[in-house]
N, C-alpha and C positions, 0 to 999 in steps of 0.2 A: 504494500500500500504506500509507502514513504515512497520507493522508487518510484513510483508512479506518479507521485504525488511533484517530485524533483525533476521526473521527465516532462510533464506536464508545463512545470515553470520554467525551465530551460527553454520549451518549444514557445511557451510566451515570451518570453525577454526578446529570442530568435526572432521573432512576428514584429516586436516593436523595435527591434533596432534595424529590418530590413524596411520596411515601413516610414523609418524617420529617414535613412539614406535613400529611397525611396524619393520622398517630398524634398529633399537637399538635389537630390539631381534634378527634377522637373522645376526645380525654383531655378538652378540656373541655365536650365536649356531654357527657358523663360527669358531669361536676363541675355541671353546670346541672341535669341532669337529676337528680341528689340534692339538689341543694338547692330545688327545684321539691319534690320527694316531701316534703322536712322543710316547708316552707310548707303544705304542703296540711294533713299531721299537724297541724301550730301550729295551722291554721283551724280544722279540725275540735274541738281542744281549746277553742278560743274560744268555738265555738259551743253545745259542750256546757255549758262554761260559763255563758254566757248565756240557755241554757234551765234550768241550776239555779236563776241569780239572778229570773230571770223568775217563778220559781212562789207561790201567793199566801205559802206561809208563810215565801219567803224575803226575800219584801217585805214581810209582817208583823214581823219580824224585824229588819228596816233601819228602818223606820217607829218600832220600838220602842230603840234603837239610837241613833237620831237626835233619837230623844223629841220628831218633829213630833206634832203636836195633830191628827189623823186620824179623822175620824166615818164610821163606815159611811154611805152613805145611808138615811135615811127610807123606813120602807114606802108605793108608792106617789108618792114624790117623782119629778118628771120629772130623770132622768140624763142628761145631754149628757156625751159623750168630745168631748173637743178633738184634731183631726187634728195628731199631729205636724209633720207637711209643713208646716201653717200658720202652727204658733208659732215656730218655727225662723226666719221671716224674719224 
């Protein structure tokens, strides 16, 4: 009867300590998964952003800003873009 009685409280402590580690993980896949949501918002804000800065009058703008010496191209002049990926090394 006593063993039984120790088996019985053992398998409850067992219950309550899987149970409170249990609530400790789900609290912080909680805590992850909101601060996962707020990163993505920041991204998306970033992104918008950089589709405003990207556009020509907002680069006209910086251009004029920074008072660099900027000439449209020439009608008819051959235009080369330089690939980013290149000048970066």
């Amino acid at each position: 009867m006593a063993s039984t009685l120790a088996m019985i409280a053992a398998l409850a402590a067992a219950v309550v300590m899987i149970r409170s580690e249990q609530a400790r993980c789900a609290r912080r896949v909680q805590c992850l998964r909101s601060r996962q949501i707020k990163l993505e918002r920041e991204g998306w804000s970033h992104q918008a952003e950089m589709a405003r800065l990207r556009t020509p009058a907002m680069i006209r703008e910086r251009v004029e800003r920074m008072r660099l010496c900027v000439a449209p191209p020439r009608r008819g002049a051959d235009v080369r873009v330089a690939d980013a990926r290149a000048t970066r090394q």
